[in-house]
N, C-alpha and C positions, 0 to 999 in steps of 0.2 A: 694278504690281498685286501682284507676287511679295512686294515689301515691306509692302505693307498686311498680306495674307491672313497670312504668316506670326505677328506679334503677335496678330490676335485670335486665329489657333488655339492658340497659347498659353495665351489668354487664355482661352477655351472650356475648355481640358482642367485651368483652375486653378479655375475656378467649377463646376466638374459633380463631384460629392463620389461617392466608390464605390458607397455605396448606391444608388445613382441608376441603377447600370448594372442590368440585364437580371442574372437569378443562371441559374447555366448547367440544364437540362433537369432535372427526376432521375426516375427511375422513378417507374411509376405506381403510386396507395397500394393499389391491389387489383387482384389478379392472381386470377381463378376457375383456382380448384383444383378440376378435376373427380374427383368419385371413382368408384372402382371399384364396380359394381354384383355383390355375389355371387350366383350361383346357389342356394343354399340356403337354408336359414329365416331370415327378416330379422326384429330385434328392431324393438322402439320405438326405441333408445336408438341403431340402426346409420342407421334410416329419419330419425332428425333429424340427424345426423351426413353422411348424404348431400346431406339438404336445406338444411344450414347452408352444405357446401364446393362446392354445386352447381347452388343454386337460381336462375332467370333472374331474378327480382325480386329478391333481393339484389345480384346483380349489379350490376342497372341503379343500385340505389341508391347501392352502393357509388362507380359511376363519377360520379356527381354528386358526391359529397364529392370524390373527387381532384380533379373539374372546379372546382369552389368556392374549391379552394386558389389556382389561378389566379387567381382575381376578389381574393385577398385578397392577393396578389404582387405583380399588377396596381395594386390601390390606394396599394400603398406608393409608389408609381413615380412623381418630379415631374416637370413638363411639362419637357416637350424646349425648349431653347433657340431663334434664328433668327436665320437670318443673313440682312443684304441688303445689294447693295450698287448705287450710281447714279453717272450721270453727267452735268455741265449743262456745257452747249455742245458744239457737236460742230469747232471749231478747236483742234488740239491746242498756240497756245500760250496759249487762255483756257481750258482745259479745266479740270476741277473732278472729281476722281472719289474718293467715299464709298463704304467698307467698314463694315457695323456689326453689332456681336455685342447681340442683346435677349436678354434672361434674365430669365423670369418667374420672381418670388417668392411664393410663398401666402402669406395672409396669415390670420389670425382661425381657426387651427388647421385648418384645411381636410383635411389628408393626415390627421393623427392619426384625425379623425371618420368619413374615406372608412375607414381600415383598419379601425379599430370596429365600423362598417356590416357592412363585407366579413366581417369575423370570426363577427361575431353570425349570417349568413347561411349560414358554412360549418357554426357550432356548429348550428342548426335541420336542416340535412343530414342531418351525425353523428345527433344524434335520429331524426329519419325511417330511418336507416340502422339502428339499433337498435329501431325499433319494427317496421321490414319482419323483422327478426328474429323478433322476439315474435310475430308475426304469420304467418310462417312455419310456426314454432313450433307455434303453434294447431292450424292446418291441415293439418299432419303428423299431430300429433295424432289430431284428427276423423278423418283419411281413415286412417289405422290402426286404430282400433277398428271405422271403419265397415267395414273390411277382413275383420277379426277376428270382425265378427259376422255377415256376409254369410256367410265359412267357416261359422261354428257352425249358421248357417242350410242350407249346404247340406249340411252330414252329419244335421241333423235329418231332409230330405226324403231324403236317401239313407235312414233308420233308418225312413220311413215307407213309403219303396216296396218296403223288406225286410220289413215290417211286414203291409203291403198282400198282398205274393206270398205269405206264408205263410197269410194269411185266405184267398186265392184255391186255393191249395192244398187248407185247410182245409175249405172249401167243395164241393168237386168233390168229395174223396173224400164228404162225406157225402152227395153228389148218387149216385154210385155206387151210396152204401150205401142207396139209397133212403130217406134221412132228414129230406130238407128240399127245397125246391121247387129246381129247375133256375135259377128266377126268381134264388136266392140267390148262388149262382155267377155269375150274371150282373150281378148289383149286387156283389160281391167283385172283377169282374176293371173295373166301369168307376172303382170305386173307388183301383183299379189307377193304370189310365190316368191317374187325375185326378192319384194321388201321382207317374208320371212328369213330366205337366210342370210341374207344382210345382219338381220337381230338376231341369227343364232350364232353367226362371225364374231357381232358384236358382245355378247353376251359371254364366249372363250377369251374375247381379250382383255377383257373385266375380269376375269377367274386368275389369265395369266399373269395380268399386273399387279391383281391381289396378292398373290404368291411371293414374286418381284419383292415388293414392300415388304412385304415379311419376311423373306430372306435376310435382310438387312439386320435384323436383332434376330434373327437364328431360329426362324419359329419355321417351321415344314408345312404346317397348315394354318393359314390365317382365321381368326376367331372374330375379329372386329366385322360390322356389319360392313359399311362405306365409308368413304374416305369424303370427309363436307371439307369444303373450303368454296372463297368466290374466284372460281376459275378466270372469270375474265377482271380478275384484278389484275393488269399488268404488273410486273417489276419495274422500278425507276430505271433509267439511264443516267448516271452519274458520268461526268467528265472521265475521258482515258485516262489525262494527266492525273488526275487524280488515285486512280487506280493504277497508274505506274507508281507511283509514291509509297503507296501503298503496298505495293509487289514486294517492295525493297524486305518489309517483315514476313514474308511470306513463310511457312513451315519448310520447302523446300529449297530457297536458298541461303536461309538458316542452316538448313541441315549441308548444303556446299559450304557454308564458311566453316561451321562446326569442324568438318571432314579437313580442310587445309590447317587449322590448329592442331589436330590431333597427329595430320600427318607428321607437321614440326615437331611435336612432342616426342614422335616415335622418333623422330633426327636425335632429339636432345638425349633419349634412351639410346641411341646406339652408338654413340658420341660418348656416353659416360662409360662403355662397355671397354674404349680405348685403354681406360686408366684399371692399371691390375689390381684386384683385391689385395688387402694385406691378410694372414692368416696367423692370428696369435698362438701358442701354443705354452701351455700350464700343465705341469705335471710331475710325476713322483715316482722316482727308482728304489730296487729294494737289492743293493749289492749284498750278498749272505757274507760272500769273502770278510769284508769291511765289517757286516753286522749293524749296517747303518742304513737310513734313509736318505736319498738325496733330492733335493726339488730341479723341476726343467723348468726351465723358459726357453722360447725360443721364437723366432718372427721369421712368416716364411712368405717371399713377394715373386708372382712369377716374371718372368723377363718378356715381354714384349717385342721380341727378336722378329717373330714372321708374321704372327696373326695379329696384326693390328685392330681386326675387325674392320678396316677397310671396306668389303664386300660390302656388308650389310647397311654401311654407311653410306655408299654410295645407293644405292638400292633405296633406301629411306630418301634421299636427295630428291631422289627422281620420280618418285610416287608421291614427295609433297609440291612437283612441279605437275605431276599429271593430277593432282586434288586443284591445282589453282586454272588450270586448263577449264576440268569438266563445272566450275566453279562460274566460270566466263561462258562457257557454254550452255549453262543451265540458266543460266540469267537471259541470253539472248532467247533461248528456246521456249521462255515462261512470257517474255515480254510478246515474243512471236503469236502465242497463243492466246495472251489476253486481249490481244488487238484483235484478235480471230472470232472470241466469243463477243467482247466487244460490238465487232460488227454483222454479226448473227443475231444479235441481242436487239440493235437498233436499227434492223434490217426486218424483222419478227414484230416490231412493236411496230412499225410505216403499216406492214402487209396488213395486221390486224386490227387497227384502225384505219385502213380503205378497205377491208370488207365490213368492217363494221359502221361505216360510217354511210356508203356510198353502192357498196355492191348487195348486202344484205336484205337493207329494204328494199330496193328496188326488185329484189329475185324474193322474197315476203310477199311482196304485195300483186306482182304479176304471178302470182299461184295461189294467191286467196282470190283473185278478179277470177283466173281460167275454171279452179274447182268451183266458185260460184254458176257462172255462166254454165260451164257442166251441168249443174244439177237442173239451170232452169232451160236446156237444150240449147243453148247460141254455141257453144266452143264444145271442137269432137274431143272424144278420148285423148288423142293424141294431143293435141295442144295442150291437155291436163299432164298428162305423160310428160315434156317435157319443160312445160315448167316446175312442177315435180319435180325432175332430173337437177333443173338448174339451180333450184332452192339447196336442196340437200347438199349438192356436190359445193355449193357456194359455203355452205354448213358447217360440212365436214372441212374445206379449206381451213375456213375460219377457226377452226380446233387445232388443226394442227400449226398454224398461226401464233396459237396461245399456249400448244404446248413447246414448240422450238422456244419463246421467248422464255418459258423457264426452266427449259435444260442452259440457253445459254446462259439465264445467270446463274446456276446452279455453278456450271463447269469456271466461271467469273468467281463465285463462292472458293472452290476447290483452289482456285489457285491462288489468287488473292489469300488463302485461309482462316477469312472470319466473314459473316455475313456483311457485305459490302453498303447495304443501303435497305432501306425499306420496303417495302411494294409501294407503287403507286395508287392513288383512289382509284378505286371499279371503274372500268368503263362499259359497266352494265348499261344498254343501249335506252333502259326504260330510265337511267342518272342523264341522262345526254340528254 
């Protein structure tokens, strides 16, 4: 038996070609780099920078591409050869014993189209991997200005309950001075009241959007003090056309074109599946009768009579007609939506420059005249009350104003997939 096995392992280690082997381990293509979260004032520019080297959805996505490398390593890989060997009769001087090396051959490009497949499959990865970035990206974004105007919100209501005390103030001494009803004071201090928990409202939504943002790079409890930036820097408005143009490179319909290649690929893999293997076969008989050794050869091809593989061919067909469908659909759906943020975006910039321009001062300055007049007795509580009302709530619009215009270009960022345009100069009211 010694002399049979010996020639075909020979024989094995001359038909099985290097590439064939396994290639040895290597490191994985991404390694999260967590970064260091500081204590002090966090920019826009540090807060994507923690969410690029740190965030759990990049991650995950990242690990799918190094996984995908596999599958395309794998593909290259030809079938493993087989060995078997028999025996007929069981008297050892009619004995008969067969050693045989089979080696399967692909035929009709088989390996090339599996690796194609496997290739096209990693490149859709890499995509999704850069689009969870843009996407990221977005979201950092948003949850930073929404950060940024929760703060401006809650030093408004702090400016208001400082606002509030001095009416109440204002109030009592003229109550003293016997110059207005006790009633008055009494609407000053619930007025009060009202502006404290306004700032302790304010004050949980600051906590919440801290949180927010730091969700984003993975941290459960935020460590940085505030979030600085200049809030009333608008975002530019760039041309639509321009940002349809621009669509075209988008990570997501990258990732639809990626998807209709790959699906052809799978066509061209079960198309090659048509054409039968051939199956060579190498080996060595040991007749005792004879007292000789005899060598096999032999070629074994199966016949192709019922199973064409047909099914699965059709089936690839039609799921690389449903990739070119969702392909046409994901185009009109992303164009849909940038015209959307689009006109959110230069709908948000009109609002916040007419209260910044027109409504502002005029509710500013008509509640710096009534808290004057207040204190020197011309105008009641009340007309301090609600120009008060009108300032803040004019304020408060004005904020939210400036945060919709940079979610909308945020959600413009996300889909577009790369920061589209610059901010525009502040239109900080004391630049005007």
């Amino acid at each position: 038996m010694q002399n049979l096995l010996l020639p075909l392992a020979l024989a094995a280690f001359v038909v099985m070609p290097a590439w064939a082997q396994p290639a040895a381990s290597g490191s994985s293509a991404f390694m999260p780099a967590y970064a260091t979260e500081t204590d002090g004032p966090l920019s826009l520019a540090a807060a994507l920078e923690l969410a690029m080297r740190a965030s759990p959805d990049i991650a995950v996505a990242a690990r799918e591409v190094d996984a995908l490398e596999g599958s395309v390593r794998q593909a290259g890989i030809i079938p493993n050869p087989s060995i078997g060997a028999s025996q007929e009769d069981t008297q050892r001087a009619a004995r008969t014993r067969t050693v045989q090396l089979n080696v399967p051959i692909e035929l009709g490009g088989k390996r090339a189209a599996r690796i194609t497949a496997a290739e096209r499959g990693r490149d859709a990865s890499a995509i999704e991997l850069a689009g969870k970035r843009s996407e990221i990206r977005a979201v950092v974004t948003a949850a930073f200005y929404d950060l940024v105007t929760a703060q401006e919100r809650y030093r408004l209501a702090q400016a208001s309950v400082e606002l509030a005390k001095r009416a109440t103030n204002a109030a009592s001494r003229r109550v003293l001075a016997g110059k207005v009803s006790p009633v008055e004071e009494t609407r000053a201090r619930v007025a009060e009241a009202g502006g404290r928990v306004e700032l302790v409202q304010a004050a949980s939504d600051v906590q919440v959007a801290r949180k927010r943002l730091a969700a984003t790079w993975g941290s459960p409890s935020p460590r940085f003090e505030r979030a600085v930036d200049q809030v009333e820097a608008l975002p530019a408005l760039p041309a639509l056309d321009d940002l349809t143009q621009r669509l075209q490179q988008a990570p997501s319909l990258a990732r639809a074109r990626i998807e209709v290649d790959r699906r052809q690929a799978l066509v061209r893999v079960e198309r090659s599946r048509q054409i039968p293997d051939v199956i060579f076969s190498i080996g060595a008989r040991r007749d005792e009768q004879l007292g000789r050794n005899q060598a096999i050869v032999g070629v074994s091809i199966p016949i192709p009579l019922f199973d064409r593989n047909q099914g699965n061919v059709l089936e690839s067909l039609r799921r690389t007609d449903k990739a070119r469908d969702e392909l046409v659909a994901t185009e009109v759906r992303l164009n849909t939506e940038l015209a959307q943020a689009h006109g959110r975006l230069g709908a948000a910039r009109q609002e916040a420059d007419l209260l910044r321009q027109e409504i502002l001062p005029g509710a500013q300055s008509a509640y710096d005249a009534a808290t004057k007049g207040f204190e020197l007795g011309k105008f009641s509580f009340l007309e301090v009350l609600d120009a008060q009302r009108t300032f803040f709530q004019a304020k408060s619009q004005y904020l939210r104003a400036l945060s919709e215009t940079h979610r909308a270009a945020a959600d413009i960022d996300r889909l577009v997939g790369t920061p589209y345009a610059p901010q525009s100069s502040a239109t900080n009211p004391q630049e005007k």
